[in-house]
C-alpha positions as CSV (number, residue, x, y, z in Angstrom):
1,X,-35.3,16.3,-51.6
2,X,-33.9,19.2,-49.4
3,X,-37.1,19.2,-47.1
4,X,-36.0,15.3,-46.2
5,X,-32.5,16.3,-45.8
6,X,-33.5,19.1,-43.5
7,X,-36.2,16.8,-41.7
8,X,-33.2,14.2,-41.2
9,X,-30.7,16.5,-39.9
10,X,-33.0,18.3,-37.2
11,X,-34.6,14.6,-36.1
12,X,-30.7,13.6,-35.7
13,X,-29.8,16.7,-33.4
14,X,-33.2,15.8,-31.3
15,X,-31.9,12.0,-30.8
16,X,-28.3,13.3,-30.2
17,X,-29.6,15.5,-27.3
18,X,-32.7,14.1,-26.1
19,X,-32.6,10.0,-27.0
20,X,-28.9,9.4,-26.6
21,X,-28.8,10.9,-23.4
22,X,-29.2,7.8,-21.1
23,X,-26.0,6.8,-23.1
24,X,-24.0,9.5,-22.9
25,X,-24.1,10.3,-19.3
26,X,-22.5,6.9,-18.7
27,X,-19.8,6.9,-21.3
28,X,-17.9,9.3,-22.3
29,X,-15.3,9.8,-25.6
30,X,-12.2,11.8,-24.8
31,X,-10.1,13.7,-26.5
32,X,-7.5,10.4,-26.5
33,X,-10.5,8.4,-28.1
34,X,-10.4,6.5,-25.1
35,X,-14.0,5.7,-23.5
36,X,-13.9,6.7,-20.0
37,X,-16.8,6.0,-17.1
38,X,-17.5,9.2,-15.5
39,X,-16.5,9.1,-11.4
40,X,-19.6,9.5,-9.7
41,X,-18.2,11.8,-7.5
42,X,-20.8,11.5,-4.3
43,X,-19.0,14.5,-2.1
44,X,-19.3,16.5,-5.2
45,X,-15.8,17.9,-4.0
46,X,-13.4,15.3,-6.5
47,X,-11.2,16.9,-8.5
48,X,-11.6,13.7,-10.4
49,X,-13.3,14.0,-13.7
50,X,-13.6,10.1,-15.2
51,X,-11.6,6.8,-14.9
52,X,-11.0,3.6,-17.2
53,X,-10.8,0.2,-15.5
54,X,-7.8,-2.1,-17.4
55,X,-6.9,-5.8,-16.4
56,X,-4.5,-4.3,-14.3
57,X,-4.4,-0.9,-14.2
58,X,-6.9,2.1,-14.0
59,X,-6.3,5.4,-15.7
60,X,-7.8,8.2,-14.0
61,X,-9.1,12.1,-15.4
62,X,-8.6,15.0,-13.1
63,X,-10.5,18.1,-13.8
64,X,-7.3,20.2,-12.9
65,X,-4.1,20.6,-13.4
66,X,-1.5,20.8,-16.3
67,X,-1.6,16.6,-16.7
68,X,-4.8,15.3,-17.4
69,X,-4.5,11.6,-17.3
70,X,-2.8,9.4,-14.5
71,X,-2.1,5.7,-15.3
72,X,-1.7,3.5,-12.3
73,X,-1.0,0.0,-12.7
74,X,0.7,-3.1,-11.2
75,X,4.3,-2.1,-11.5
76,X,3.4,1.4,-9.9
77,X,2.0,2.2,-7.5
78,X,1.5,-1.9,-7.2
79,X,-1.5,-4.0,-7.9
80,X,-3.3,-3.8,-4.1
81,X,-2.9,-0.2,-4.7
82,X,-4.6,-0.5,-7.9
83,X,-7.3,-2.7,-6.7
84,X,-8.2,-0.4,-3.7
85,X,-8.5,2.4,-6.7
86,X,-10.6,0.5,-8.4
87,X,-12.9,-0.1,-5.5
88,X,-13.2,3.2,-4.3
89,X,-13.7,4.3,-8.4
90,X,-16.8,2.3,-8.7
91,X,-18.1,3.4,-5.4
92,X,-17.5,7.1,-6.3
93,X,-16.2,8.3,-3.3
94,X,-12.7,8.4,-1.5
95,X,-10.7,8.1,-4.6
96,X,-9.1,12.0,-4.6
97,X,-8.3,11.3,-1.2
98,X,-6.8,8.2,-1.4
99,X,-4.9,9.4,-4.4
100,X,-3.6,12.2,-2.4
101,X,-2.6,10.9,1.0
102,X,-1.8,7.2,0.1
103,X,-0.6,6.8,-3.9
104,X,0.6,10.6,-4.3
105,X,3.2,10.8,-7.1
106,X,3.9,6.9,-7.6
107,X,1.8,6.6,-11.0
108,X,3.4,5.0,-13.9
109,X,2.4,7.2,-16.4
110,X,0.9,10.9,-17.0
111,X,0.1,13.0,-19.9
């Protein structure tokens, strides 16, 4: 009975690292159990981590910093705001830069 056990627990660890893979590097879990899209970061000079699109918001996950999570939305910094953020998060570029020139402190939320 132990050998199956054993067998079981080393196939799992092989589909967890190898099979899963394709999964997990398009979704990740974090630590606030939301699921979060990882920014593509094309530059490879973002400071930002991952982002979560919402009907009308977009909560964004920076690297750096003592607050990890921004949440932008339609009250602030405004819904064309967010929408431009959610545009330049799919493309996965401009989005740091945008955050820092244009929306700068007007998020709604951080934590």
């Amino acid at each position: 009975m132990s050998l199956w056990i054993l067998f079981f627990d080393i196939f799992f660890a092989y589909y967890q690292s190898v099979g899963n893979h394709y999964r997990a590097s398009y979704i990740r879990k974090r630590p606030t159990g939301v699921y979060m899209t990882p920014y593509k970061d094309l530059s490879g000079e973002s400071g930002i981590d991952a982002y979560e699109i919402g009907p009308d918001s977009i909560t964004v996950s920076f690297m750096y910093g003592d607050f990890q999570y921004y949440l932008y939305n339609s009250l602030r910094p405004g819904a064309d705001v967010v929408q431009t953020m959610v545009s330049l998060a799919r493309q996965g570029h401009g989005l740091n830069t945008y955050i820092s020139k244009t929306v700068r402190a007007n998020f709604f939320k951080k934590w």
